[in-house]
C-alpha positions, 0 to 999 in steps of 0.5 A: 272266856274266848280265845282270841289270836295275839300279834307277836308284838301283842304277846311278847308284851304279855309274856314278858310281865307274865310272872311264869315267863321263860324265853320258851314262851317268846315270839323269838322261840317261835321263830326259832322253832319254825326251823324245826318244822312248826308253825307258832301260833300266839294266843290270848285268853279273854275273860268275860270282863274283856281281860287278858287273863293268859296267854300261849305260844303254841306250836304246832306241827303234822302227825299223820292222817290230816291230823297235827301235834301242839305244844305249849312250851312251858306252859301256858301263861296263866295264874294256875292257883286259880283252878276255875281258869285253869279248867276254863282255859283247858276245857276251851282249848280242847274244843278249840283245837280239835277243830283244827285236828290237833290230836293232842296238846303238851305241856309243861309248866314251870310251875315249882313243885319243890325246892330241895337242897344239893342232897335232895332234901325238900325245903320248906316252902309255900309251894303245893302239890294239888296241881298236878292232881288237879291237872289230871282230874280235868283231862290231862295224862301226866307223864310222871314223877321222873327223875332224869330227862325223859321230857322235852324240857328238863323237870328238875333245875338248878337255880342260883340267886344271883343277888348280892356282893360277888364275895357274897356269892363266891363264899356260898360256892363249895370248895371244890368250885372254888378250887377250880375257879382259881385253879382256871385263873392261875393257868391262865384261862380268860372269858372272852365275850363272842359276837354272832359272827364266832357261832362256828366257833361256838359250835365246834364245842357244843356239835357232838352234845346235841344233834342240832346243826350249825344253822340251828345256832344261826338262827338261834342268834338271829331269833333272840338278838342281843339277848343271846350271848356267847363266852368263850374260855381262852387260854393264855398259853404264854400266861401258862407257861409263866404260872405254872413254872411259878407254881412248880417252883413254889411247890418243889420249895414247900416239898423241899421244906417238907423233907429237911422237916421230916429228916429233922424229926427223925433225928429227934424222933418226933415224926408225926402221921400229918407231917407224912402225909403233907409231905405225900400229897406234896409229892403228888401235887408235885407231880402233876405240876410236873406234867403241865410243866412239860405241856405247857411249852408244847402248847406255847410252840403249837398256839402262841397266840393262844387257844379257845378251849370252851363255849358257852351261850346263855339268854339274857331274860328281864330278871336274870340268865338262862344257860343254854348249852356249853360245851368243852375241848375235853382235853383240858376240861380237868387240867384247867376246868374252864366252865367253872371260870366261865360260869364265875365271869358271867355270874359277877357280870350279871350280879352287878347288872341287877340280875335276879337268878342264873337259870344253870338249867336242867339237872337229875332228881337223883341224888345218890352216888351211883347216879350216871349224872353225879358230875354234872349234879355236883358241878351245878349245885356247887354254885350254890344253886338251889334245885329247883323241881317243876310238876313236870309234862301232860298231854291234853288228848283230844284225839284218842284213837291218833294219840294212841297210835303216834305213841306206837309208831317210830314218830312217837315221843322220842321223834317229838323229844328230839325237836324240842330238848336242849343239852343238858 
């Protein structure tokens, strides 16, 4: 076995077959990256029959004292059901690095270690769990089995097959994203695709999610090409206007069909708790359709030619979609639920292309009620999507003493976490 330097033409042609790919190992991730402060290094790993066998992105970037930091960002490409390679590659690399001072190397693979439902319940599935023992008996200090998002790329996912008819998919959806989706079309919301030349508009709706800056998304664009899309959710104000008087109208005659049938019953004395309660939620419905009425006119006055109130960009990989950030004019985000419309719109786009999957990225390995992130648990996984539980990150020490002493220091894990993790 040797290590030897890829070209990015070299690896990007490996990766891209590589059954563990992600956009993480990529030229154009490397590129990207080198904004933040790293240099990326591509390299291939050769066995004895002269095969490349593997592959990394590796980024690298100082620490302190002449010493450096690497990260291979989700991983090395390597077949890790082969324990030998694995040991081989991770002992070769050790000694490789340490000749450039690299104080230690992270990783951490997208390599499944269960599939669960949307309660949290393992599924059965051919997945094992002896990697990550494996991992830590030949070197490496594994960080855990967290449930939240304590690690520069998300442990837990949410992953929708996108495979099939798009009433197929829309029928596995929960009720409630049902719900939305079409409460978002009768309003009048519409998915508009963006060019690289809306990215400040893009950003306006993603810049308090993240610390990352306008130039970063600039050069996220530049990186990745045509395989960076941008949506945005734009409502129709003169639409909403139309529809929601429509929809008012039709619910203060369903209400008023209600009262002439509870006044019958009582004549006859023949109430019922379901007539009473249809007639109370109809009330409420009522109600708040009232309030759109009144907003829907001020909206129309103030935007006439209508308002952009959501974004959102995915990558777009051999075999699906990837969501990279989204974000949302707050203001609307329950009155209209946009990002559940923009999610439908480009699951059905990519459905009908041949996608495989929907990357809905990272989510939390909790499932109870009083998780902070139920929201955004519920939001993702109502979609259908299955969780998807990696083996989570590792150090590879090379340099204990200079590990030691960045974990101590105010440029510990939280400055490194800060250079890598997207929003949530």
């Amino acid at each position: 076995m040797k290590i030897v330097k890829l070209s990015p033409e070299q690896f990007d042609n490996f990766s891209s077959n590589h059954p563990l790919h992600t956009y993480y190992q990529s030229s154009s991730y490397g590129n990207l990256m080198s904004l933040d402060g790293f240099t990326p290094y591509y390299y291939g790993f050769i066995s004895d029959q002269n095969t490349l066998v593997g592959a990394s992105l590796i980024l690298v970037q100082k620490l302190f004292l002449g010493y450096n930091y690497a990260y291979a960002p989700r991983g090395f490409l390597i077949d890790y059901d082969n324990k030998e390679l694995v040991a081989d590659i991770t002992n070769r690399m050790k000694k490789f690095l340490s000749k450039n001072n690299i104080a230690f190397l992270k990783i951490d693979p997208p390599v499944v270690s269960n599939k669960r439902d949307k309660n949290g319940n393992i599924l059965q599935s051919p997945y094992t769990n002896d990697i990550i023992p494996f991992l830590q008996k030949i070197g490496y200090t594994y960080f855990g089995d967290n449930k939240f998002f304590g690690t520069l790329k998300p442990r837990w996912n949410a992953i929708l097959k996108v495979t099939g008819s798009s009433e197929t998919l829309f029928k596995n959806f929960d009720p409630s994203v049902k719900n939305k989706i079409r409460k978002a079309q009768s309003r009048g919301v519409e998915i508009l695709q963006g060019n690289h030349t809306d990215i400040e508009t893009f950003y306006n709706f993603v810049a308090k999610k993240h610390y990352r800056k306008l130039d970063y998304y600039k050069k996220f664009a530049d990186s990745f090409g045509d395989n960076f899309e941008i949506y945005f959710a734009y409502l129709n104000t003169e639409a909403y206007l139309n529809n929601i008087k429509q929809i008012y109208e039709k619910e203060l005659e369903k209400n008023e069909e209600l009262n002439e049938k509870i006044r019958n019953a009582s004549l006859t004395n023949t109430s019922s708790e379901k007539l009473t309660n249809s007639k109370i939620q109809s009330d409420k419905t009522l109600a708040g359709y009232k309030k759109e009425l009144e907003l829907a006119p001020v909206l129309y006055t103030k935007y006439p030619g209508g308002i952009i109130i959501g974004a959102t960009a995915i990558i777009v990989e051999k075999h699906g979609i990837e969501l990279v950030i989204e974000g949302q004019n707050s203001v609307y985000k329950k009155l209209l639920c946009p990002m559940f419309l923009t999610k439908w719109e480009i699951i059905k786009k990519y459905a009908q292309l041949g996608a495989v999957y929907f990357d809905l990225n990272g989510i939390t390995g909790y499932f109870s009620n009083n998780n902070k992130y139920r929201g955004l648990n519920e939001m993702k996984l109502g979609f259908g999507a299955d969780v998807t539980e990696y083996i989570g990150e590792f150090d590879l020490v090379i340099n204990h003493t200079i590990y030691n002493l960045h974990k101590k220091t105010k440029l510990g894990k939280k400055a490194i976490k800060k250079s890598h993790d997207e929003a949530k």
